[in-house]
C-alpha positions in Angstrom: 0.0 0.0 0.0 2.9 2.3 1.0 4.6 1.7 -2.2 1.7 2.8 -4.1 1.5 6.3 -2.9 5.0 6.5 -2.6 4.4 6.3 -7.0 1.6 8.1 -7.0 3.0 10.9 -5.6 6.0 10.2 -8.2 4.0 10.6 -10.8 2.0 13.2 -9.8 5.3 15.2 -9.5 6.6 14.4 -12.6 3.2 15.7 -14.0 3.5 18.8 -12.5 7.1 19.6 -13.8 5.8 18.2 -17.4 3.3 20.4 -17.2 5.3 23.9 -16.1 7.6 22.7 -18.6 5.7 22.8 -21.7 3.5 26.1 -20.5 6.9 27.7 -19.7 7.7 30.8 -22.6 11.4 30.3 -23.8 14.0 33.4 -23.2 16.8 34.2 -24.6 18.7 37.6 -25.0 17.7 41.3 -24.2 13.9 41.7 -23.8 11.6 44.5 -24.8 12.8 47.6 -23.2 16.5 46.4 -22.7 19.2 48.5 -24.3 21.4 46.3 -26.5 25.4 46.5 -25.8 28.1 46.2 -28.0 29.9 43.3 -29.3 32.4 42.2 -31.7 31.7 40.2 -34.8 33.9 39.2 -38.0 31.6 40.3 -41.2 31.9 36.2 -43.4 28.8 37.1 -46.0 26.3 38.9 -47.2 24.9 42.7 -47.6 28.3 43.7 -50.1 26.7 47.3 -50.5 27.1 47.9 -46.6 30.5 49.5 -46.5 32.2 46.5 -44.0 34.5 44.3 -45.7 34.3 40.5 -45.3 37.2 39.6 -42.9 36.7 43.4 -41.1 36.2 42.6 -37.4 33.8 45.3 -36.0 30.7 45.9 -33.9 28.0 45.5 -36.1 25.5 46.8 -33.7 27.6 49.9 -33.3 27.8 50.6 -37.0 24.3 50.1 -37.7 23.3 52.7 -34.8 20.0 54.0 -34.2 18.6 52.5 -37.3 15.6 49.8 -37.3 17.2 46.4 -37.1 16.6 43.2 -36.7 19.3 41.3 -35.5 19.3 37.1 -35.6 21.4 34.5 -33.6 21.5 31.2 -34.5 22.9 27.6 -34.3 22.1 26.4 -37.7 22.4 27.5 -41.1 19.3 25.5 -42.1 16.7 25.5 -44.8 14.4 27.0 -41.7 16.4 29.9 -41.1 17.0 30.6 -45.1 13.3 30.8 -45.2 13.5 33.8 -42.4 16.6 35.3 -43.9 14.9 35.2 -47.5 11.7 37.6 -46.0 14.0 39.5 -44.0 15.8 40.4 -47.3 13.2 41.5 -48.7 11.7 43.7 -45.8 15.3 45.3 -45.9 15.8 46.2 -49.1 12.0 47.6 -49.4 13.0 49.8 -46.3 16.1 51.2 -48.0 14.6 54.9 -47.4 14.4 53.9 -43.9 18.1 52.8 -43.5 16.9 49.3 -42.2 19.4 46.7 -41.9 19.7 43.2 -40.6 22.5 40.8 -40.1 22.2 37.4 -38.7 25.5 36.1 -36.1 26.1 32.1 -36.7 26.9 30.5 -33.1 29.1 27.2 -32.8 32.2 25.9 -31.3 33.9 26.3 -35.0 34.3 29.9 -36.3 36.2 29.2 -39.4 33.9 26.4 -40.4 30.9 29.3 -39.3 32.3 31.2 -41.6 32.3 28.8 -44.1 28.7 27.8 -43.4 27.8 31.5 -43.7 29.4 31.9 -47.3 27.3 29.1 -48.4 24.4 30.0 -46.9 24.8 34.0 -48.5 25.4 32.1 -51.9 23.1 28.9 -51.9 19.9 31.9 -50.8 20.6 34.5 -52.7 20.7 36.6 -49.9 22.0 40.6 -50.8 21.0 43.0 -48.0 21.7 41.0 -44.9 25.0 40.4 -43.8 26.1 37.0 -41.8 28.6 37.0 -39.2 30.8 35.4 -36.6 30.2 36.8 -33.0 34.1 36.8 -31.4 31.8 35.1 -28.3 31.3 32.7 -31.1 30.2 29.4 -29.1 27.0 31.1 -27.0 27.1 34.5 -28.4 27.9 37.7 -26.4 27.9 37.1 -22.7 25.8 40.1 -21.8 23.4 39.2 -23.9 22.3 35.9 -22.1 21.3 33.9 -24.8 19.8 30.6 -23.2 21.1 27.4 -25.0 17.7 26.1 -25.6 16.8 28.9 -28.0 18.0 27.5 -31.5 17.5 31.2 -32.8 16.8 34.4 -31.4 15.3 37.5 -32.7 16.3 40.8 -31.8 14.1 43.5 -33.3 15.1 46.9 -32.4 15.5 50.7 -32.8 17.6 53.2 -31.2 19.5 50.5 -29.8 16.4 49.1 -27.9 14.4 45.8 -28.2 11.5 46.4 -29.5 10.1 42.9 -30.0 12.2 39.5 -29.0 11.4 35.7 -30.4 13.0 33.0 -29.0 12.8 29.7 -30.8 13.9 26.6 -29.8 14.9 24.0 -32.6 11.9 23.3 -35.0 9.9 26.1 -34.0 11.5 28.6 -36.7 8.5 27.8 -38.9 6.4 29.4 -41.6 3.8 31.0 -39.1 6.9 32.1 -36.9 8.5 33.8 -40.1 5.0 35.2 -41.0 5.2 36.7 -37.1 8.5 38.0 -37.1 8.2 39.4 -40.4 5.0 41.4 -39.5 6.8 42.8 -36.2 9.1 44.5 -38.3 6.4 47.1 -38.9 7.3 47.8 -34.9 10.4 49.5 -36.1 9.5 51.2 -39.1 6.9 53.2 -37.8 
């Protein structure tokens, strides 16, 4: 008899931390309101018309400024994240006038195979207005940032060097409705 409310309990326990675990909202990186700081990247792809050389080391988020940006960190150059960087191309280059940019930092434990991946990916998507790069905190991304290893890709969208809007994906969930979301939030900064 013992034994079976000693399981009972078990499973009523495990239950509970199933359940707070798939109710729980993933978080990664600066949230809405948060300034965003610097960090150093080396530019490997993408956006040639930008004025930063591939191979310049640089803080992207310091040259872009005050402009409307969305910013992307991820783990995988997949056909999932092509089909976010494809619309984000698009919203970039129609938003010329409003000097809106985007570039996307590849996170690994590699950064010359990153940068390799990130050459491909610019090629292989025909991808011209965002640039791909190598964050020098190239395993988890910048430390200040707190990107939580769950998150396969994060979103950063932001103006005046605040988050306006943050999505944090973990792996599978970058999928058409979430690029339909993400794209429509860019509105957020172009108002």
């Amino acid at each position: 008899m013992r034994l079976n409310h000693l399981a009972i309990g078990l499973l009523l326990a495990i239950g509970l931390l199933v359940t707070r675990g798939q109710g729980a909202e993933l978080l990664s990186g600066p949230q809405p309101g948060d300034l965003l700081d610097a960090f150093t990247v080396t530019k490997a792809a993408g956006a040639a018309n930008d004025g930063v050389k591939v191979g310049q080391e640089l803080c992207y988020r310091c040259r872009m400024g005050n402009r409307p940006m969305v910013m992307v960190f991820a783990h995988q150059p997949n056909a999932a994240l092509a089909g976010l960087v494809k619309q984000l191309d698009e919203v970039v280059a129609k938003n010329e006038d409003k000097k809106m940019g985007s570039f996307v930092s590849l996170l690994g434990d590699e950064p010359k195979k990153l940068a390799d991946e990130a050459k491909q990916f610019v090629e292989s998507n025909k991808i011209e207005h965002i640039a791909l790069v190598v964050p020098e905190e190239h395993a988890a991304g910048p430390s200040s940032y707190k990107l939580n290893p769950d998150a396969d890709v994060t979103v950063l969208i932001y103006r005046q060097g605040k988050v306006v809007v943050n999505y944090a994906l973990a792996a599978g969930a970058l999928n058409d409705e979430a690029v339909k979301k993400i794209v429509a939030d860019t509105s957020k900064i172009l108002e």
